[in-house]
Residue, then its C-alpha position, 0 to 999 in steps of 0.5 A: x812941513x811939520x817943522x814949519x808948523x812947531x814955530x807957528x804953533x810956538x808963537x801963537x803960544x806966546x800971544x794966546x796960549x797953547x795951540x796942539x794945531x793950526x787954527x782952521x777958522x769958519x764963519x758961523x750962521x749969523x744967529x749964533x750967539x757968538x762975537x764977530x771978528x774985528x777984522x772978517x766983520x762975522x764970527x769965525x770959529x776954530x773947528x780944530x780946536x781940540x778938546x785938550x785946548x779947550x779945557x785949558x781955555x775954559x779953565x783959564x775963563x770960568x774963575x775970572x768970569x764967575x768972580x762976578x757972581x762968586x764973592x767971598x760972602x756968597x752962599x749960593x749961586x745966581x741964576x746967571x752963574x748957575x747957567x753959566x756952570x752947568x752949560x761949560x760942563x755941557x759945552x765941553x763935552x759937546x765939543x768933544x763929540x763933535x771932534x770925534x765926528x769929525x773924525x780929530x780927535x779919538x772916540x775913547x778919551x776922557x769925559x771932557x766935563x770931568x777933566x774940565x772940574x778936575x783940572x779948575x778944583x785942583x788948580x793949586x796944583x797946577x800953580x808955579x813957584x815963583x823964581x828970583x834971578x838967582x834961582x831960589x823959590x819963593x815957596x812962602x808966596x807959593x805956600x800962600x797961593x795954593x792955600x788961597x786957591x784950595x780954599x776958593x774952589x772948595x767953597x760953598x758956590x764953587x761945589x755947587x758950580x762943580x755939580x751943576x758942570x757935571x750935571x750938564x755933562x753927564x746928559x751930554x754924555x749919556x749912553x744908550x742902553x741896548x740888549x744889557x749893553x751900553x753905548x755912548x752918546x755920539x752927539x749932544x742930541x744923542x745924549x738928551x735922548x738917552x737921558x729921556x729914553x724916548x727918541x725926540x723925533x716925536x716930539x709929543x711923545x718928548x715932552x710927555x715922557x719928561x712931564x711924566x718924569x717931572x711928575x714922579x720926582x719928589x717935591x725936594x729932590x737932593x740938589x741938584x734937581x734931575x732935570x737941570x742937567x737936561x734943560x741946559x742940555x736942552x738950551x745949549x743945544x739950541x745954540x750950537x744948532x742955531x751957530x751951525x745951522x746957514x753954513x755949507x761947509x761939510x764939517x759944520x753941517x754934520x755938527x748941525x744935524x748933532x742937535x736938537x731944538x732945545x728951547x722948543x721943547x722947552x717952551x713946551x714943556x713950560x705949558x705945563x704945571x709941572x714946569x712951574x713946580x720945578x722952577x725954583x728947584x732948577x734955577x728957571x732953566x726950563x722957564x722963557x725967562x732963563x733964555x737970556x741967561x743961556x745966550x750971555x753964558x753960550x756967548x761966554x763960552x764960544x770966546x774959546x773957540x772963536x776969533x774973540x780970543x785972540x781978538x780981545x787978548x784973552x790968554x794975556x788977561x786970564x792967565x795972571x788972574x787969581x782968585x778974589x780978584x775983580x771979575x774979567x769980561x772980553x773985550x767984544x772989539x767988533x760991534x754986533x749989530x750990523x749985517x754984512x753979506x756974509x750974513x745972508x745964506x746964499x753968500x755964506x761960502x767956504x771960507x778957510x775950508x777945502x771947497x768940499x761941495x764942488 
C-alpha cells in the first residue's frame, strides 16, 4: 500500500508541490469564506493537510500576495496587509492544533507561526544556484539573488509583518497557567482565553476583563499594540468556526467546537470608548470596519488547504515568484455566488469521509 501512495505523492508534487500524505478532502458550511471547487461546485478542504505542508505553502503565498501592499518605497503597512500578517501567524498555528486534536500530527512540535517567520525571512536560505548543463554554478546570479532576497525581508514593512505574525500566533498558542504550571493551548479558543485569563463562557465577564485591560494599557504602547494579536485571534476564529459550523463529519465538528465567536466579542467590546482609543494603535482590527479586511485575508489564506490550490495552479505560479515582482492573485476558477444543495445542512453528508455517524 505504501509503495502505491510514494508515486501518487511523487506526481501531486510535480503539479502542486510536496504533499507528506494523500489528500482527504471535505466540504466546508457554505458561510466559510473559502473558494468553491471548480468541479464539486462547493469549497472542499484538505483535513490531512500537515502543518509541515502548509508552511511551505504559506511561504510560497505570503511574499508574492503582499508584493501588493509591499512596494520598494513603503514605510508602513496598510490595514489590509497588517490583517493579512497577523492572521497567517494566527492561522497556522491554528491549523497546528486542530491536527493534534485530530489526532495527525504529535502534541510537541514546533510553534507553527515560528517556523512560518523563520522559514520566509531566511528565504535566501533556502534558494538554489542555478546549473548550466555542463554543471557549473552560476554563483554571480545566485550571490545577487540572496542578497536581493535578505534585503527585502529585513526591510521596514516585512519586520513589521514578522511582529504582527508572531503576535497573532503567540495568542494562538498561549498557555495556561495552573498551581505554577504551564499548559498549552489545545485550541484557538483555548488560546484567546488564556490570553484574557477569563473563561469566555461568560461573556460579559470577556468583554470586561478586556475593556479593563485596554484601560491600563498606556496611550503609546511599543508597537505592536497587546491586543492586536488578540482582536486577529478573535476575527480569524470567527472564520474557522463559520467554515465548520453545517458539517456532520466528525473530524470538523470537533474543529468547530476549537472556537469562539470572535467578531461578537468584537462588536461588543467596539460599544466602548476604549475601542475608539485603541483603533488607530492596532490597525482597526477591533472596529466593524476591519471585518472585510479579515474575510479577503482568511480567504487568502484557506487557498492552501482548499481545492483553489490546485484548481488555480498555485505552486506553479508561486514558486518562481521573486521578491519586487508584481503582486500574484489566485485564480478564483469556480464563481461564488450560486447555491447547490450541498449548501443546505440536511444535505451536507460525508463526503471523501468514513460514514462516521451511522
Amino acid at each position: 500500500m505504501i509503495g502505491d501512495i510514494e508515486p501518487l505523492c511523487d506526481t501531486m508534487a510535480v503539479a502542486s508541490g510536496p504533499h507528506s500524505k494523500v489528500p482527504l478532502f471535505l466540504p466546508s458550511s457554505s458561510k466559510c469564506h473559502c473558494v468553491r471547487s471548480n468541479a464539486l461546485g462547493r469549497c472542499y478542504i484538505d483535513i490531512l493537510k500537515t502543518t509541515e505542508d502548509l508552511i511551505f505553502r504559506l511561504s510560497l503565498l505570503l511574499p508574492a500576495v503582499l508584493a501588493e501592499h509591499i512596494k520598494p518605497k513603503t514605510k508602513d503597512l496598510s490595514t489590509q496587509a497588517a490583517a493579512l500578517c497577523a492572521a497567517a501567524g494566527v492561522f497556522v498555528t491554528a491549523w497546528q492544533q486542530q491536527q493534534v486534536e485530530a489526532g495527525l500530527e504529535h502534541p510537541n512540535g514546533r510553534l507553527a507561526h515560528s517556523v512560518l517567520i523563520e522559514r520566509i525571512r531566511n528565504s535566501d536560505k533556502y534558494s538554489l544556484a542555478d546549473i548550466d548543463e555542463d554543471g557549473i554554478e552560476n554563483t554571480s546570479e545566485y550571490n545577487k539573488r540572496t542578497k536581493a532576497l535578505k534585503k527585502h525581508f529585513s526591510s521596514g514593512p516585512m519586520k513589521k509583518c514578522f511582529s504582527l505574525m508572531s503576535a497573532g500566533g503567540t495568542v494562538a498558542q498561549q498557555p495556561a497557567e495552573m498551581n505554577g504550571k504551564r499548559f498549552a493551548a489545545r485550541s484557538l479558543y483555548g488560546g484567546i482565553a488564556n490570553t484574557v485569563g477569563v473563561s469566555a463562557l461568560h461573556a460579559d465577564l470577556f468583554v470586561q476583563t478586556i475593556l479593563e485591560a485596554g484601560s491600563a494599557i498606556p496611550r503609546r504602547p511599543r508597537p505592536p499594540h497587546p491586543f492586536i494579536g488578540l482582536f486577529a485571534a478573535l476575527r480569524v476564529s470567527q472564520r474557522f468556526k463559520d467554515c465548520f459550523s453545517a458539517s456532520r463529519d466528525m473530524t470538523l465538528r470537533s474543529w468547530y467546537l476549537m472556537h469562539i465567536e470572535g467578531d461578537s466579542i468584537l462588536r461588543r467590546i467596539g460599544r466602548h470608548k476604549v475601542a475608539e482609543e485603541i483603533a488607530a494603535a492596532t490597525y482597526n482590527f477591533g472596529t466593524s470596519q476591519s471585518s472585510d479586511h479579515f474575510d479577503t485575508a482568511f480567504k487568502t489564506l484557506m487557498a492552501t488547504v482548499t481545492t483553489q490550490w490546485e484548481d488555480a495552479g498555485a505552486f506553479k505560479s508561486l514558486v518562481s515568484y521573486f521578491p519586487g515582482g508584481e503582486a500574484i492573485k489566485l485564480a478564483e476558477v469556480a464563481p461564488e455566488d450560486f447555491e447547490t444543495p450541498a449548501d443546505s445542512a440536511t444535505d451536507t453528508g460525508l463526503e471523501f469521509s468514513p460514514n462516521l455517524l451511522n
